[in-house]
C-alpha positions as CSV (number, residue, x, y, z in Angstrom):
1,X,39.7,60.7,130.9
2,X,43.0,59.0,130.6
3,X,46.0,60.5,128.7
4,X,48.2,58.7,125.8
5,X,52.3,58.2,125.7
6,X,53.6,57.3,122.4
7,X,57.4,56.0,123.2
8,X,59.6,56.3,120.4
9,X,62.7,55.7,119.8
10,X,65.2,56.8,116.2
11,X,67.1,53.2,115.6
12,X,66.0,49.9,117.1
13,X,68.5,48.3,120.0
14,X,67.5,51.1,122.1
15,X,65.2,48.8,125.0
16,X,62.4,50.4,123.7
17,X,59.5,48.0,123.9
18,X,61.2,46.6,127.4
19,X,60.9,50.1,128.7
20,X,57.1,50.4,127.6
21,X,56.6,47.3,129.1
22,X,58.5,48.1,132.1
23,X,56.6,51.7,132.9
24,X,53.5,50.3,132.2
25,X,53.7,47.7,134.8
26,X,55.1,50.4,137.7
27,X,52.4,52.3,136.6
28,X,49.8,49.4,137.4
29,X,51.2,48.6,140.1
30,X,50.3,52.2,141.5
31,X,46.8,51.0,141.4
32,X,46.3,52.7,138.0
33,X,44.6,50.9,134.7
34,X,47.0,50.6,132.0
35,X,46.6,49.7,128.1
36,X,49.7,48.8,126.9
37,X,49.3,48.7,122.9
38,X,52.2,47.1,120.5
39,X,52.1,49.7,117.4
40,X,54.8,47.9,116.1
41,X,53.0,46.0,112.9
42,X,54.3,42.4,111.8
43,X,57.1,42.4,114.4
44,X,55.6,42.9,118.0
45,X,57.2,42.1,121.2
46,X,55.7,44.1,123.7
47,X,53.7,41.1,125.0
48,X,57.4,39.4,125.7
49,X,58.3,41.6,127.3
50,X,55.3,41.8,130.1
51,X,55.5,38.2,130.0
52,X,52.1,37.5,128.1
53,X,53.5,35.9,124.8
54,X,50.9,34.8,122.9
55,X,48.2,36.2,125.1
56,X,46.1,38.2,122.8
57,X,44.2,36.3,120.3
58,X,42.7,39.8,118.9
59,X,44.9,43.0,117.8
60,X,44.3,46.8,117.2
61,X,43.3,46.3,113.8
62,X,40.3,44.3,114.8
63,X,38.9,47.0,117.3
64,X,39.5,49.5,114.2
65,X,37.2,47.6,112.0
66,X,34.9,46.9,114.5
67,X,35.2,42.8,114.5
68,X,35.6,43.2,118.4
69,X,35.1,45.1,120.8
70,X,38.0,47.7,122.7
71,X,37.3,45.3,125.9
72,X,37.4,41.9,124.0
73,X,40.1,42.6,122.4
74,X,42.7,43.7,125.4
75,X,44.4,40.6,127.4
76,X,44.5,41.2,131.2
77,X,48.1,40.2,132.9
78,X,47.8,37.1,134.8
79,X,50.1,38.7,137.7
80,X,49.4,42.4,137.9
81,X,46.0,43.9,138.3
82,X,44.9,46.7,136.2
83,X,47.5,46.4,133.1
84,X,46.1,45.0,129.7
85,X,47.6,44.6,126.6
86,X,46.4,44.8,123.0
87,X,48.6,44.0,120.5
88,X,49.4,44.6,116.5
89,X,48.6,42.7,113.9
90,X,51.6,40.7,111.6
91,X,50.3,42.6,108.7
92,X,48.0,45.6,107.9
93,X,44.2,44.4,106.6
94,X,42.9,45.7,103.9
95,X,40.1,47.5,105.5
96,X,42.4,49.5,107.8
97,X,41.3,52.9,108.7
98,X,44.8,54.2,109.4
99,X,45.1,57.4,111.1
100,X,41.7,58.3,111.5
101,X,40.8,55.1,112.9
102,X,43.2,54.7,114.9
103,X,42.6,57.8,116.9
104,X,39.2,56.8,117.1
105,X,40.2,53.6,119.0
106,X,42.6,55.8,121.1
107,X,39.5,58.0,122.2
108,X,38.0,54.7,123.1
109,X,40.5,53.6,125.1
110,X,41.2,57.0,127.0
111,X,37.7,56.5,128.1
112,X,38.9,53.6,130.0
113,X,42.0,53.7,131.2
114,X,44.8,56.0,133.1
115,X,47.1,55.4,130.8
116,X,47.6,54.1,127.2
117,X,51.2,53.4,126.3
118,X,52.2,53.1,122.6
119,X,55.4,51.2,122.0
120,X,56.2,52.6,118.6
121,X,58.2,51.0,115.8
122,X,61.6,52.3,115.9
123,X,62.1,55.0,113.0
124,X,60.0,57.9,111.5
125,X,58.7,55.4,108.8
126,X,54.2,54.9,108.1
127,X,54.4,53.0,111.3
128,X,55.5,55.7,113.6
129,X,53.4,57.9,111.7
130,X,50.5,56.1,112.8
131,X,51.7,55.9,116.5
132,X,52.1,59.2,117.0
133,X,49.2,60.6,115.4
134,X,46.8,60.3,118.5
135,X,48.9,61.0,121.0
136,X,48.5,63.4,123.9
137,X,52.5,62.8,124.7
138,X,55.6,61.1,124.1
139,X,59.1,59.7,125.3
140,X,61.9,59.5,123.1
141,X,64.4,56.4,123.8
142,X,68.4,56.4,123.2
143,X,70.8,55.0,124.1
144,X,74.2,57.4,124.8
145,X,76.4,56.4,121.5
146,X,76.3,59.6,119.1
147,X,74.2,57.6,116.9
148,X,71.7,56.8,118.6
149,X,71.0,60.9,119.6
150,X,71.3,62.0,116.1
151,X,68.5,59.5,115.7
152,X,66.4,60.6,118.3
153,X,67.1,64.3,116.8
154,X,65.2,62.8,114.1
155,X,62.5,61.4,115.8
156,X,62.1,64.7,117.7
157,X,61.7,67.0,114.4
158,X,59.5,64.3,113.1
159,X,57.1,64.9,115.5
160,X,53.8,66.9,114.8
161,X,51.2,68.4,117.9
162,X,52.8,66.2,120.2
163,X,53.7,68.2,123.7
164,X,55.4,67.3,125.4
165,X,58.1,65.5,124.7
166,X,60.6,63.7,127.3
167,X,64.2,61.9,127.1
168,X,64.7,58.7,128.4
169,X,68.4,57.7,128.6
170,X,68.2,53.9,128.6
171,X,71.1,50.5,128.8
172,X,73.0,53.1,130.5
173,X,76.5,51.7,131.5
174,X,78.4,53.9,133.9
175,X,81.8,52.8,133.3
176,X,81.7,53.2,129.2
177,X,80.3,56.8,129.9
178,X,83.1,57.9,132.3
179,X,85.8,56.2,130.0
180,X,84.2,58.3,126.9
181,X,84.1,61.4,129.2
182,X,80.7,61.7,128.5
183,X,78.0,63.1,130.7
184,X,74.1,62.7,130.3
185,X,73.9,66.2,129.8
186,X,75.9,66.2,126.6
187,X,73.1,63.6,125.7
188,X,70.3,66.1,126.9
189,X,72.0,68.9,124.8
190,X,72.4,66.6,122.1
191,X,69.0,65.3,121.6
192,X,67.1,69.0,122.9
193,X,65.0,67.5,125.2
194,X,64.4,67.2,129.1
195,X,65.3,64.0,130.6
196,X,62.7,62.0,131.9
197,X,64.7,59.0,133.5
198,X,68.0,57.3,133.4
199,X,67.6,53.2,133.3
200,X,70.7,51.0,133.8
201,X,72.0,48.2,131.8
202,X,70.6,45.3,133.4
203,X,70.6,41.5,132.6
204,X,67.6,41.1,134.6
205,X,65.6,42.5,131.7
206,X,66.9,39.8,129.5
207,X,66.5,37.1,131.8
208,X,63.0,37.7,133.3
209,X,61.5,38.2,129.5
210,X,62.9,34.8,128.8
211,X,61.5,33.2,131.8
212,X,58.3,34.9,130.9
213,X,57.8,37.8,133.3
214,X,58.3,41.3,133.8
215,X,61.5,42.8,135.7
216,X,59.3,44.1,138.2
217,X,57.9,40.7,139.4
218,X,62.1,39.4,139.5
219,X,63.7,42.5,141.4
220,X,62.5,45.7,142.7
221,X,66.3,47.0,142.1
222,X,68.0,48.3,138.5
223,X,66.1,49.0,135.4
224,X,63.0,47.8,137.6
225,X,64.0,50.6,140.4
226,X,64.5,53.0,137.0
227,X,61.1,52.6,135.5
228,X,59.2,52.9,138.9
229,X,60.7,56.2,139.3
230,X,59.8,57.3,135.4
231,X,56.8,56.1,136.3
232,X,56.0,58.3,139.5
233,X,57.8,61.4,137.2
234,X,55.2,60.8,134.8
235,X,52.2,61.3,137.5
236,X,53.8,64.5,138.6
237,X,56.2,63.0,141.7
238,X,60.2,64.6,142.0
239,X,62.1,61.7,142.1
240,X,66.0,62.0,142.4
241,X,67.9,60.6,138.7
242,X,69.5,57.1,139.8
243,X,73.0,57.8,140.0
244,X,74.8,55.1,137.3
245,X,78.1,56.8,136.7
């Protein structure tokens, strides 16, 4: 029986979706089947950023209703064995099942892979709701501006039955942080969570989603190196924090 990560995050800008995209594929790569699902409904992006735009022809919503089939509906990625994406719809039928439902489809889907990997809308708004309501865990995105931590505050005390819950420090630039004196702990006491990974800001995100690939299949080094070690953290490994600053 597989387990379920909703990853969250309080504002959007935070990488969010890339990072989803990014642990997903490290944890494929591991020789481990992985559902990554867009929850984000009417503006999805998590197949851009595994480099499958346009993939999917079916979405969640479809499963839900019962038009197709869990295994119909998920695209296979044409360069890494193992991870699958199914997508959102642009906009919410109106026979969706909403919660209920959509747990029921995430019981289906723990059935048949490792991992299922919930890119979230950003915000505690219906959307989220939905996310987080059938999952078994979750990751909380931000970036290290005070903002973005009083949003993921938020996010955190939004958050029903969901245990546990891990920080992920992300487009972190070394430089910025030692000129604001800041630390990651302040960000770790700020946000009241344990820290799950630190990912570097890298261009080589940008640049392999427009070229139409994940980082990981462009460089093994930076925010690539970052989510291979979250993703060996999440399957129980100690792996040392990158050191950015």
């Amino acid at each position: 029986m597989g387990s379920v990560i909703v990853i969250t995050s309080g504002k959007g800008g935070t990488g969010k979706t890339s990072l989803a995209g990014g642990i997903g594929a490290a944890l494929a790569s591991r020789g481990r089947r992985v559902l990554c699902l867009d929850a984000d409904v009417g503006l999805r992006n998590l197949d851009i950023a595994l480099g499958m735009a346009d993939a999917a022809l079916m979405d969640f919503s479809d499963v839900m209703a019962g038009r197709c089939e869990l295994d119909r509906a998920v695209a296979p990625h044409p360069g890494i064995d193992g991870l699958y994406l199914l997508t959102a719809p642009l906009t919410l039928p109106a026979d969706f099942a909403g919660e209920e439902g959509f747990r029921a489809l995430l019981d289906r889907a723990r059935a048949a892979y490792d991992w299922v990997l919930i890119d979230a809308p950003a915000g505690i708004g219906d959307g989220f709701r939905l996310a987080v309501s059938g999952a078994d865990r979750a990751i909380v995105v931000a970036v290290s501006d005070p903002a973005s931590l009083r949003d993921a505050q938020r996010v955190v005390e939004a958050m029903q039955g969901v245990s546990p819950v891990h920080l992920v420090v992300n487009r972190v630039r070394g430089r910025v942080l030692r000129r604001l004196g800041a630390t990651i702990d302040d960000a770790m006491d700020a946000v009241g969570l344990p820290l799950l990974g630190l990912v570097p800001e890298d261009v080589q995100v940008v640049l392999a989603a427009g070229s139409g690939q994940p980082v990981c299949q462009v460089t093994r080094k930076g925010a690539a190196q970052a989510y291979a070690n979250i993703a060996r953290r999440i399957e129980g490994d100690a792996v040392p924090l990158m050191r950015i600053w």
